[in-house]
C-alpha positions, 0 to 999 in steps of 0.5 A, spaced: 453 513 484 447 510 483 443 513 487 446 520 484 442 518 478 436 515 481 436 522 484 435 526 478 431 522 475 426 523 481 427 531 480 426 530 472 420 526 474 418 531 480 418 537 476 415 533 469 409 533 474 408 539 478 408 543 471 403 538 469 406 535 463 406 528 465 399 527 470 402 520 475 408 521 477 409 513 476 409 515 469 413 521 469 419 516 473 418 511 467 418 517 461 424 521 466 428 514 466 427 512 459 429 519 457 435 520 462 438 513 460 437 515 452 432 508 452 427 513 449 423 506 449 417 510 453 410 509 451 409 516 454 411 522 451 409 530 453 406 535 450 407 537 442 410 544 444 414 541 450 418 536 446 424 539 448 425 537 455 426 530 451 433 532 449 435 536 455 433 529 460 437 526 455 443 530 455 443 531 463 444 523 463 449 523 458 452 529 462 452 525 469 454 518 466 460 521 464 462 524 470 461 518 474 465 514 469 470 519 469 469 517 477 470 511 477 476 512 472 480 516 477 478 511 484 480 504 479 487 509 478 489 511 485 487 504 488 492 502 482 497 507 484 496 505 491 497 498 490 504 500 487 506 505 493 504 498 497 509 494 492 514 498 492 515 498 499 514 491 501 519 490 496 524 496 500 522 493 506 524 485 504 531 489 501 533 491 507 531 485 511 535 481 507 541 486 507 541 485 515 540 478 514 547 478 511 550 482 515 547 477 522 550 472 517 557 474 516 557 477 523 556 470 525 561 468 521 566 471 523 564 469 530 566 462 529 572 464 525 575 467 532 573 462 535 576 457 532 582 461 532 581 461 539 580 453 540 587 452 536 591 457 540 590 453 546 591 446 542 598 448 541 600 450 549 595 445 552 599 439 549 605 439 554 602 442 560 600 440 567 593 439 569 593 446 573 595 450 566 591 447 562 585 450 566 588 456 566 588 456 558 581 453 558 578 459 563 583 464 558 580 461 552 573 461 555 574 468 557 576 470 550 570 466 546 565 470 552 568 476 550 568 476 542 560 474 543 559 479 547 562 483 541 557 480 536 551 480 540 553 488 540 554 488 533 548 484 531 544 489 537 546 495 532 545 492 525 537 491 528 537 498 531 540 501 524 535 496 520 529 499 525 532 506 523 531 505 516 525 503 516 523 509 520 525 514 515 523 508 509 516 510 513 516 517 513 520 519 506 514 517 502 509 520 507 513 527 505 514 527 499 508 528 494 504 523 491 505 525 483 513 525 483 513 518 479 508 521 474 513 527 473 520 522 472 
């Protein structure tokens, strides 16, 4: 954006010479940029009938800093609006890891409750038996332990998928919808 200014300064100074108001183009650049910046600090000046170009390089520089101030206004607001949409979805994301941390947790939970439920089971049988049927009960036990974690691992296996799926559409909704909807709430 400075090099905008610094452009059109160089065009005042440029078209400050070629009509022959100002003799060196160094000193047109000083006179174009102390009248560009509202300095008006300059020891040049141009012609007594041509004084009104002053005001018009002035204005042009009031004109330009202000779209560039208004330029740098709305980059300065969208980089904020980005940050809140980045915020945003971090904290969706860190919801939803901490909902399927819970759901692995009480899966978990649940998996040495059955097990336990099991080991007690057999205690009760085991007490009274031959060594043969103790290993029977010990394998059937083994078997149904085995089984229910199979269950689980399932379980845990479709808690991750949903989460992925989740994350998915927590993805995508934001990229459809349009990017002013929470200045209209």
């Amino acid at each position: 954006m400075l090099d905008l200014h610094l452009v059109e300064i160089l065009i005042w100074a440029f078209v400050l010479t070629r009509m022959g108001l100002i003799v060196h183009a160094y000193d047109a650049i000083y006179f174009c940029a102390n009248t560009y910046t509202t300095l008006g600090m300059g020891r040049m000046d141009v012609a007594e009938r041509w004084h009104i170009v002053t005001p018009i390089v002035a204005i042009s520089g009031l004109f330009t800093f202000a779209w560039t101030t208004s330029a740098l206004v709305d980059v300065v607001a969208s980089n904020r609006r980005l940050l809140e949409k980045l915020e945003d979805e971090r904290e969706r994301e860190m919801h939803m890891r901490f909902a399927l941390r819970k759901e692995e947790w009480r899966a978990l939970r649940t998996e040495r409750e059955a097990e336990r439920a099991e080991e007690k089971k057999t205690k009760i049988p085991v007490a009274g038996s031959s060594f043969i049927q103790r290993l029977r009960i010990w394998r059937e036990e083994r078997r149904r332990v085995l089984e229910l974690r199979r269950e689980n691992r399932a379980e845990m296996e479709d808690l991750r998928r949903q989460e992925r799926l989740n994350e998915r559409e927590a993805v995508a909704a934001p990229a459809t919808s349009k990017p002013d909807d929470k200045n209209q709430e």
